[in-house]
C-alpha positions in Angstrom: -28.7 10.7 -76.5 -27.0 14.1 -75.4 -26.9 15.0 -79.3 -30.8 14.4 -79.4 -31.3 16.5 -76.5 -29.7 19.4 -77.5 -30.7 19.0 -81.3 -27.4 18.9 -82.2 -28.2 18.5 -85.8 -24.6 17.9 -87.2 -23.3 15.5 -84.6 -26.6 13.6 -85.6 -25.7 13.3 -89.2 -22.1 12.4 -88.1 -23.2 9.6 -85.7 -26.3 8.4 -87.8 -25.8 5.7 -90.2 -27.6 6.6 -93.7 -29.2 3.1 -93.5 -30.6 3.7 -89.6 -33.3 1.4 -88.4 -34.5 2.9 -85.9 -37.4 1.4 -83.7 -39.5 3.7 -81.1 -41.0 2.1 -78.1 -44.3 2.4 -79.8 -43.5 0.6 -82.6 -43.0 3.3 -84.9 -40.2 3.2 -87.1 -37.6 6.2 -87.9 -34.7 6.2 -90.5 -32.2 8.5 -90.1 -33.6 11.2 -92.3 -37.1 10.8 -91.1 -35.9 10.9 -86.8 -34.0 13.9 -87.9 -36.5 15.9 -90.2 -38.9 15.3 -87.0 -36.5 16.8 -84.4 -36.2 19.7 -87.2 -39.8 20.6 -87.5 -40.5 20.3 -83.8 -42.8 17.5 -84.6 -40.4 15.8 -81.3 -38.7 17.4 -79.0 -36.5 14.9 -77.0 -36.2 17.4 -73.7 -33.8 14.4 -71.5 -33.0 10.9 -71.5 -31.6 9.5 -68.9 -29.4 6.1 -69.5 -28.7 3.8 -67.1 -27.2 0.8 -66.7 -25.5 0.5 -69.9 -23.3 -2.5 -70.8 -21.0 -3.1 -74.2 -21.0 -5.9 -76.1 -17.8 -5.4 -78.3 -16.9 -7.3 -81.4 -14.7 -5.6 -83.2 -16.3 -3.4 -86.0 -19.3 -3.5 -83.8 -20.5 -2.4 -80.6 -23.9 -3.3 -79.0 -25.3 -1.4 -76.2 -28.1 -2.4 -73.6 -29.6 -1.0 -70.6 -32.1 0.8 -69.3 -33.1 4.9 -70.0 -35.6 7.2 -69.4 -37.3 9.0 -71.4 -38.9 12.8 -71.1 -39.9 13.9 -74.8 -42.7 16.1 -76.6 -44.4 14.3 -79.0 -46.2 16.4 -81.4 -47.4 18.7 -78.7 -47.7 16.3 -76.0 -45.7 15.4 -73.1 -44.3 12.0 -72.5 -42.4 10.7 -69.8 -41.6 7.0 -69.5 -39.0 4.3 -69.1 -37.4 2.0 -71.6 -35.0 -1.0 -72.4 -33.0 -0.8 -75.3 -30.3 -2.5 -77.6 -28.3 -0.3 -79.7 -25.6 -1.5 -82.4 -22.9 1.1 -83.4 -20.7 -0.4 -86.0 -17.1 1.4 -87.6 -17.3 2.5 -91.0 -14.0 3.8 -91.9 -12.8 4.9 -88.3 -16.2 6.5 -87.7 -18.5 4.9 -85.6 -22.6 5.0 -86.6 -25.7 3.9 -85.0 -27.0 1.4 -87.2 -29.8 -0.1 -84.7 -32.1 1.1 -82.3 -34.8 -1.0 -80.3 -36.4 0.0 -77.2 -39.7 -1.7 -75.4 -41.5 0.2 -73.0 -40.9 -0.9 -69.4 -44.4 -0.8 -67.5 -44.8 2.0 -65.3 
């Protein structure tokens, strides 16, 4: 989440699994070229997220995350501020850990 904030473009490849599902609130789905090339053209701009109430779920060569963030992020050109739920599954690939999964569902406002 920090790396996405500050568009920290190598620590994104690094932590991004080539084979990323990555699912947006709204639906939309990312991969990890196509949630990267976005942040790169400006197309979105994450500006914070906030996590909260994060838990692990470890399993050995896999991690799953839950909780709660918020989310404050231009989306081409328009402001968006709102909260979410999310799992996320990090799983070791030869002592490196990558996100594989990301869900989130809008919470209502």
């Amino acid at each position: 989440m920090q790396a996405m904030c500050q568009k920290d473009i190598s620590t994104l490849h690094a932590l991004l699994s080539d084979d990323l599902v990555y699912t947006h609130s709204s639906a939309r789905l990312d991969t990890k070229k196509s949630l990267i090339g976005g942040m790169e053209s400006g197309t979105t701009v994450y500006t914070s997220i906030e996590p909260s109430d994060v838990k692990a779920q470890d399993f050995g060569h896999t991690v799953v995350l839950t909780g709660s963030a918020r989310f404050r992020v231009m989306s081409n050109g328009n402001p968006l501020n709102f909260g979410v739920r999310f799992t996320d599954v990090y799983v070791n690939k030869g002592d490196q850990w990558q996100m594989v999964t990301w869900q989130s569902t809008r919470l209502a406002e």
